[in-house]
SERO-4910 file (N, C-alpha, C, O; in steps of 0.05 Angstrom, whole numbers):
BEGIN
 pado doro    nc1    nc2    nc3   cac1   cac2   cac3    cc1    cc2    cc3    oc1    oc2    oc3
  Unk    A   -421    253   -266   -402    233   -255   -374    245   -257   -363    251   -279
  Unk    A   -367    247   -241   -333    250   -238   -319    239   -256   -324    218   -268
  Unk    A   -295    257   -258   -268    231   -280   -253    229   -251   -259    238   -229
  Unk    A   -228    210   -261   -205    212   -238   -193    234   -242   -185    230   -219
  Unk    A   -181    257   -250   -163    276   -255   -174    298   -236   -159    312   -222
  Unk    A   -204    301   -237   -217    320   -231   -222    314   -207   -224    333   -191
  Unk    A   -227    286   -196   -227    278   -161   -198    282   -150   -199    291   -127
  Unk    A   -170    278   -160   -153    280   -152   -140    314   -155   -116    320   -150
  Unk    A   -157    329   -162   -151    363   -164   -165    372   -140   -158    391   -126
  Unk    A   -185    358   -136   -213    362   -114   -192    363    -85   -185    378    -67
  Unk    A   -185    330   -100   -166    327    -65   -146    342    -54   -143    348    -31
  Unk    A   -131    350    -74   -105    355    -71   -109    386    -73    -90    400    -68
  Unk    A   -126    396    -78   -139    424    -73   -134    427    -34   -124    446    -21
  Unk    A   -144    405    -27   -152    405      9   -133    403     26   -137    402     50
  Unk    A   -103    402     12    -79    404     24    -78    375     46    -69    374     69
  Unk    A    -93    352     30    -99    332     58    -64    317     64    -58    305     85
  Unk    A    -48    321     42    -19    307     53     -8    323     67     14    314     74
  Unk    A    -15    345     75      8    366     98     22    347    115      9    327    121
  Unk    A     42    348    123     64    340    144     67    310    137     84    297    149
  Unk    A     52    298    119     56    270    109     87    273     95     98    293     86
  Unk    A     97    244     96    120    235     77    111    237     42     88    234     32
  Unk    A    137    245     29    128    244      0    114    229    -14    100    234    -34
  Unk    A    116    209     -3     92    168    -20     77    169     -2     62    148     -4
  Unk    A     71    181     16     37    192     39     45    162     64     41    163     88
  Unk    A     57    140     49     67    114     64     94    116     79    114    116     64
  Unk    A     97    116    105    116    124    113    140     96    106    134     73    107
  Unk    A    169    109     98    191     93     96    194     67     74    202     44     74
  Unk    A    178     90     50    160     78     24    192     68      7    207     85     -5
  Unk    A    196     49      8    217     31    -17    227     14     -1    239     -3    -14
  Unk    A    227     10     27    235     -4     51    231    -29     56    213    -39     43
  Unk    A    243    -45     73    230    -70     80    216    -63    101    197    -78    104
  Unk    A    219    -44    121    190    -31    138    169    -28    127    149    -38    136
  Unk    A    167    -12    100    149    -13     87    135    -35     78    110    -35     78
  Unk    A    145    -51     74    140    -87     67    121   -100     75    100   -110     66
  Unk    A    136    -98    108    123   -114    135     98   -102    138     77   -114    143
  Unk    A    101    -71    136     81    -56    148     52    -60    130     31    -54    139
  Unk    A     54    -69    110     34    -73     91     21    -94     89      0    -93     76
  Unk    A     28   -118    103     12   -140    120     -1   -134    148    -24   -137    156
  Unk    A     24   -124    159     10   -112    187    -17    -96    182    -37   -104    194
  Unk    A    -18    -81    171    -38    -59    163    -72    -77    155    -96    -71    154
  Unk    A    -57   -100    151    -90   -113    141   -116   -111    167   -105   -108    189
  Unk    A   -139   -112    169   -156   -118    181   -145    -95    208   -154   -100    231
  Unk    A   -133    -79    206   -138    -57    233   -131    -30    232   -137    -21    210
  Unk    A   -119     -9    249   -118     12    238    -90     22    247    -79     12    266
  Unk    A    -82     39    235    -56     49    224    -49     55    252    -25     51    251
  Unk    A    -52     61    272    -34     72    292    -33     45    311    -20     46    332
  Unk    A    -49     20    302    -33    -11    315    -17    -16    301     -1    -32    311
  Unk    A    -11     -8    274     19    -18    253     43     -6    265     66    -13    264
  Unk    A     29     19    279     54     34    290     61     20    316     83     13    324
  Unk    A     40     18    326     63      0    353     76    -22    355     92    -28    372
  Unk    A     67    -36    335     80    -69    328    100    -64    312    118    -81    310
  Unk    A    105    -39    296    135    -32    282    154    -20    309    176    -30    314
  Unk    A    143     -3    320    148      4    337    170    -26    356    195    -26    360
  Unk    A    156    -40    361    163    -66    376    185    -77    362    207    -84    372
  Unk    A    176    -80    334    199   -100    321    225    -84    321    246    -96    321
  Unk    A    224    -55    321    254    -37    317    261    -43    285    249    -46    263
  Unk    A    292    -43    296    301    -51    266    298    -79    250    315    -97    250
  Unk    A    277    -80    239    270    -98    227    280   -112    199    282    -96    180
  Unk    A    285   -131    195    294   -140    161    276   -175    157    270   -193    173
  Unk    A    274   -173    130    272   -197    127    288   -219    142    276   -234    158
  Unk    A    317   -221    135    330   -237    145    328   -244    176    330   -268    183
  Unk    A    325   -221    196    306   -229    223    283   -240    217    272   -257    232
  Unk    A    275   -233    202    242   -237    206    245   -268    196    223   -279    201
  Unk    A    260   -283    186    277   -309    181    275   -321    199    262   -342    201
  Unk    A    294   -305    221    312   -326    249    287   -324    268    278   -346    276
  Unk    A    273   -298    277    258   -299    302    242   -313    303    227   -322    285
  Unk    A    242   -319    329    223   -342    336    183   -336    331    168   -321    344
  Unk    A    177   -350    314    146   -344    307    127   -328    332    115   -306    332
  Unk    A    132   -350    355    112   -337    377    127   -317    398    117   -309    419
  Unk    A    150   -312    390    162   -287    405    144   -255    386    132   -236    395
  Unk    A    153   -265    349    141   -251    344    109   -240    339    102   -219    329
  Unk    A     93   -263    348     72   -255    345     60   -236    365     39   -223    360
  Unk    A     80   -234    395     75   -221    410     77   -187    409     68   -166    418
  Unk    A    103   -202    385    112   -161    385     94   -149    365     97   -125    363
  Unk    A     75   -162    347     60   -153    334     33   -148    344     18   -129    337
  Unk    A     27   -167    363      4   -172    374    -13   -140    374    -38   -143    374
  Unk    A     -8   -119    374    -25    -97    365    -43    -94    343    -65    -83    341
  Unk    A    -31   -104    330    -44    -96    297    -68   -126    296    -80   -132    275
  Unk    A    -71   -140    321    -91   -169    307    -79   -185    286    -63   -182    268
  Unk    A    -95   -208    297    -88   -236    292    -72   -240    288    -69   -252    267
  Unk    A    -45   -233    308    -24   -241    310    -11   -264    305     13   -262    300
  Unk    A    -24   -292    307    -12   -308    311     -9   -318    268     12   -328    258
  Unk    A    -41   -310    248    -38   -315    226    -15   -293    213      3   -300    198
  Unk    A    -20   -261    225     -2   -239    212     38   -261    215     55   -267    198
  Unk    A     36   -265    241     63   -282    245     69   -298    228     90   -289    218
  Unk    A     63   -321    215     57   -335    202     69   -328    169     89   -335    155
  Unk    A     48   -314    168     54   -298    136     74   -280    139     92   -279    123
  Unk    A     74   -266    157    103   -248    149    126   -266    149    142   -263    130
  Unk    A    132   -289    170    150   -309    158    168   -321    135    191   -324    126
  Unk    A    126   -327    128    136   -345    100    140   -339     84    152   -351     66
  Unk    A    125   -304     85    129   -279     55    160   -278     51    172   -281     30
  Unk    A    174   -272     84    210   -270     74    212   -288     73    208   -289     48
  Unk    A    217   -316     79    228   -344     67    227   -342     34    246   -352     22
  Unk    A    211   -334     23    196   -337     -4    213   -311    -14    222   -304    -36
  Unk    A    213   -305     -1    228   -276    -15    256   -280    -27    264   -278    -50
  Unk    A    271   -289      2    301   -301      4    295   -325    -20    299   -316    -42
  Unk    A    291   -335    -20    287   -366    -33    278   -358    -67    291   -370    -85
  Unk    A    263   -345    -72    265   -336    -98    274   -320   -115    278   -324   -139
  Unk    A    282   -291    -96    301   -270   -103    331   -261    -92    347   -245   -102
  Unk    A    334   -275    -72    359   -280    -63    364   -255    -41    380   -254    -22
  Unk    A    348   -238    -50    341   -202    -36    333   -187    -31    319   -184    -51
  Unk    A    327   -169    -17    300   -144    -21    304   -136    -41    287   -141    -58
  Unk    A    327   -118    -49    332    -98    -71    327   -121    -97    316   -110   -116
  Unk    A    333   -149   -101    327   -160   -122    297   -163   -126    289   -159   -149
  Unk    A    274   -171   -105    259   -176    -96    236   -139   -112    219   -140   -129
  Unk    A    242   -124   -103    237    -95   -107    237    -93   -146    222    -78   -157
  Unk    A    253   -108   -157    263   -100   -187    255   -128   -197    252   -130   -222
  Unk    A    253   -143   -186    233   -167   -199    210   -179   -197    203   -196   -214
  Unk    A    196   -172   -177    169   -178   -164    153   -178   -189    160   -167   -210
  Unk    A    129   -191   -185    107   -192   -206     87   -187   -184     89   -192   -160
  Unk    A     62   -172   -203     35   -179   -185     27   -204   -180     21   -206   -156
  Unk    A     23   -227   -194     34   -256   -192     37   -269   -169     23   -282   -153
  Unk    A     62   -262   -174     84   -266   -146     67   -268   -128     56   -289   -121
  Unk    A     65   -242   -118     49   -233    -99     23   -243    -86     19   -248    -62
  Unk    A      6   -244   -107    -23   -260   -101    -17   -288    -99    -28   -305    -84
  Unk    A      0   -291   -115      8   -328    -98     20   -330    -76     29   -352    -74
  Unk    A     25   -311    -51     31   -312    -30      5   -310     -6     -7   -290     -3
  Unk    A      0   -334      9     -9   -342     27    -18   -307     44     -4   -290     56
  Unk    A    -42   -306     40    -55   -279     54    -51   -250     43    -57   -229     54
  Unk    A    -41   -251     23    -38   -225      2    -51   -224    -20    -43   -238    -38
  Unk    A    -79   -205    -25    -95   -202    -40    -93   -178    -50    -78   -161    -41
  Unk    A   -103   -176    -67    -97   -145    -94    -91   -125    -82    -70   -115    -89
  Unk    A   -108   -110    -59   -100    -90    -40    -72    -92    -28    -56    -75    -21
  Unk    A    -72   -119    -28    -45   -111     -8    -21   -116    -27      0   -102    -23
  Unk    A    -21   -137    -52     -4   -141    -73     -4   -105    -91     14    -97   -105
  Unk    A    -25    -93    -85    -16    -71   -108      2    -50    -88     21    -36    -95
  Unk    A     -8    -51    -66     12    -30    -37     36    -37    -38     53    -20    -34
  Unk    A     42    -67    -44     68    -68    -41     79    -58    -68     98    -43    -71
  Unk    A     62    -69    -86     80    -58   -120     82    -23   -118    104    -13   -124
  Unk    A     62     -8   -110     65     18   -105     80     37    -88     91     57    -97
  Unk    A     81     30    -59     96     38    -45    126     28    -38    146     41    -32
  Unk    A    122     -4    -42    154    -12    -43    172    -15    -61    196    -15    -55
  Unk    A    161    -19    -86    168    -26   -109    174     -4   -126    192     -4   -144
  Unk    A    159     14   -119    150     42   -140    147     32   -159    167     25   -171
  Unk    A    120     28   -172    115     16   -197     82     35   -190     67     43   -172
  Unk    A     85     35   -227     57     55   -236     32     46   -216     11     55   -227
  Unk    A     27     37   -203      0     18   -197    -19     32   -179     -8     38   -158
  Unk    A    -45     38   -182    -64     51   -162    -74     27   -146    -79      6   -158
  Unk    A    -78     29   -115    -80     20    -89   -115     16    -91   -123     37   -100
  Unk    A   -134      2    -87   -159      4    -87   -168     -6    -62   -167    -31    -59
  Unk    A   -177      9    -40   -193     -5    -22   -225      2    -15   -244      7    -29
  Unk    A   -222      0      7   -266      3     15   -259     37     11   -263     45    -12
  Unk    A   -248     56     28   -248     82     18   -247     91     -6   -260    111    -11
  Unk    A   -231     77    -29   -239     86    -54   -266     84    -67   -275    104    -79
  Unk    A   -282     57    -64   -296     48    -65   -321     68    -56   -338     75    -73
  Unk    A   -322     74    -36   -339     90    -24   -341    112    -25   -362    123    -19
  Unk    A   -318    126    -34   -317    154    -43   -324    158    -72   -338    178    -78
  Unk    A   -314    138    -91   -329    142   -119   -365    136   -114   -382    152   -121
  Unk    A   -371    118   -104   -406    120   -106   -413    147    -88   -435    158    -88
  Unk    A   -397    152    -77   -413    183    -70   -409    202    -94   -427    219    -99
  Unk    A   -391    199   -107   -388    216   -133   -403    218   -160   -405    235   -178
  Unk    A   -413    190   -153   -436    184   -175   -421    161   -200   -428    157   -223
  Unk    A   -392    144   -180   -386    120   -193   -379     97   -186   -359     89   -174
  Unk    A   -398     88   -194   -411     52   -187   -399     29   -197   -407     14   -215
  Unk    A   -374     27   -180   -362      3   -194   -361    -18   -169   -360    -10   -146
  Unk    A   -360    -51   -177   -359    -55   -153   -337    -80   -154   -336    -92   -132
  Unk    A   -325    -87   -169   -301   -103   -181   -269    -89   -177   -261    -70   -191
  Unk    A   -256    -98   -161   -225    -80   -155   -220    -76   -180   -223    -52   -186
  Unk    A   -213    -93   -201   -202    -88   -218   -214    -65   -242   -201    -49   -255
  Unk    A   -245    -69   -242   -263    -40   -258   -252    -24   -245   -238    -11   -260
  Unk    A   -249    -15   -218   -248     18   -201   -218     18   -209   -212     40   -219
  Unk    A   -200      1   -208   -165     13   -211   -166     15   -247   -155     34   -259
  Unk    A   -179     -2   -258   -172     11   -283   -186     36   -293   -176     49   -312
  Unk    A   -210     43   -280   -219     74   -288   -205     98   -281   -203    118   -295
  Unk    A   -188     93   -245   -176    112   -243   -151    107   -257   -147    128   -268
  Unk    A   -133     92   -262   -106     86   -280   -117     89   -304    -97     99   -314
  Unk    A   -137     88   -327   -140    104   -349   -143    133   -348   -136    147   -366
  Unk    A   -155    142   -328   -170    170   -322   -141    181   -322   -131    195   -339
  Unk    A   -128    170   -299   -106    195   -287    -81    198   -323    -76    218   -337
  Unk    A    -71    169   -325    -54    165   -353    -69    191   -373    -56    211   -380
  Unk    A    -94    185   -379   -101    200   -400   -104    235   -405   -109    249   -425
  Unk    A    -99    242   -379    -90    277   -363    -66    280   -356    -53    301   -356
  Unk    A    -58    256   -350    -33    259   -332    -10    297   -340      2    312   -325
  Unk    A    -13    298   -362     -8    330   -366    -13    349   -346      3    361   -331
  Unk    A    -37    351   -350    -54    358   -330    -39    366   -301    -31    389   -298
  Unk    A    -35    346   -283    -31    326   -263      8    339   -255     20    345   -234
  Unk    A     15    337   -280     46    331   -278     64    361   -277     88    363   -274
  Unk    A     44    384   -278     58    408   -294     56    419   -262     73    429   -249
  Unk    A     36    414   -256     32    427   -230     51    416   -199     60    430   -180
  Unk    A     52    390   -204     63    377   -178     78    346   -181    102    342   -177
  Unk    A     59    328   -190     74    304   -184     81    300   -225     67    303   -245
  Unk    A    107    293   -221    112    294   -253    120    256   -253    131    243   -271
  Unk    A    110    246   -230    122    217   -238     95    205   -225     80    213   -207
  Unk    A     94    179   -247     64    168   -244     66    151   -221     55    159   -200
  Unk    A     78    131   -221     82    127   -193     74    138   -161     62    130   -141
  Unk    A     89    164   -172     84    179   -144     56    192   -143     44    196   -122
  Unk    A     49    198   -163     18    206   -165     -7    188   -159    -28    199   -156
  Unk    A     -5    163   -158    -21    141   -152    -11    137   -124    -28    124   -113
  Unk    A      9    142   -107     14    140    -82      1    156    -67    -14    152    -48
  Unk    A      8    179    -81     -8    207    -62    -35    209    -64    -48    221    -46
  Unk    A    -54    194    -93    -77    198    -94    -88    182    -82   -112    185    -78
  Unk    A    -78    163    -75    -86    125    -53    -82    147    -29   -104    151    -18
  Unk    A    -61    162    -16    -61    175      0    -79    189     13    -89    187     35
  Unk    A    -83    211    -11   -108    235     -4   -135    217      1   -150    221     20
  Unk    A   -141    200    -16   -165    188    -15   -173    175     25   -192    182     39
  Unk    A   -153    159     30   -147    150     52   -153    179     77   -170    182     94
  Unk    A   -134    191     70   -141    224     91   -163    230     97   -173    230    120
  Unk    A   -177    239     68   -197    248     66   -227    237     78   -246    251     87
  Unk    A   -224    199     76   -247    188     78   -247    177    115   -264    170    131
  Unk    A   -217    181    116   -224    174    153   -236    187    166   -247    177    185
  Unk    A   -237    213    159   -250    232    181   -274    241    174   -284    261    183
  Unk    A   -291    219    150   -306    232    151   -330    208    178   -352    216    185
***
């Protein structure tokens, strides 16, 4: 059975981030980044791009004023436009209304928070703590999932699989840090990254 230290040497052996951004998530601390992390639910990454694409310069505070079914149109790529509309809404209302800001929003968020927001589940509450937030947190989805039982580990609870790899990587992190990524953060971005690379094409 694999540890995490030794799957993430495997990966990152394979050069799978070439020409990727540093957090593998493009425009990672952002409120693009934000949006894009709802968008991204239930389809695939190059419909997030055309519905970002559409919205342009985007901020919460638009994402406030515009009109719901104008915007569900400009999203309409990424699916179910009309619920994604909806929630991206109410996520900035909730945002403004509790933190007053992104940048406050970014430095106070809880995982919490998050899962008590209308269509944001651990996957997508830990994406935002990781890529927008920069906070220590490993990303778990069906590709992780599916790549450890090919490895020979059988977990099948989000929270068992993120805490084996977040004990695994912490407890090497030496290891890990001398060579390349010396901040944990960014090492749980790139390894949510490589994992993602690696398992699309297969």
């Amino acid at each position: 059975m694999i540890d995490a230290v030794d799957l993430y040497l495997e990966l990152r052996n394979k050069d799978l981030l070439k020409n990727k951004p540093k957090y593998w998530w493009p425009n990672a601390g952002s409120e693009w980044c934000l949006i894009s992390t709802i968008l991204t639910q239930n389809t695939k990454w190059t419909n997030v791009e055309k519905s970002m694409a559409n919205l342009g310069e985007i901020s919460l505070d638009k994402l406030i004023e515009i009109d719901e079914l104008y915007l569900a149109d400009l999203i309409a790529p990424s699916g179910f436009k009309n619920q994604k509309s909806k929630r991206l809404k109410l996520l900035a209302n909730n945002i403004i209304s509790d933190f007053g800001n992104f940048e406050n929003f970014k430095e106070n968020v809880t995982r919490q928070w998050l899962l008590n927001q209308k269509g944001i589940g651990a996957e997508s509450a830990d994406s935002i703590l990781c890529y927008v937030c920069f906070r220590e947190v490993m990303v778990v989805d069906k590709y992780t999932q599916r790549l450890l039982s090919k490895k020979g580990v059988e977990f099948f609870e989000y929270d068992d699989i993120q805490y084996f790899l977040q004990s695994g990587i912490e407890s090497r992190f030496d290891e890990i840090s001398k060579e390349n990524e010396n901040d944990l953060n960014l090492c749980y971005a790139r390894f949510h990254g490589m994992i993602v690379e690696f398992s699309k094409n297969k």
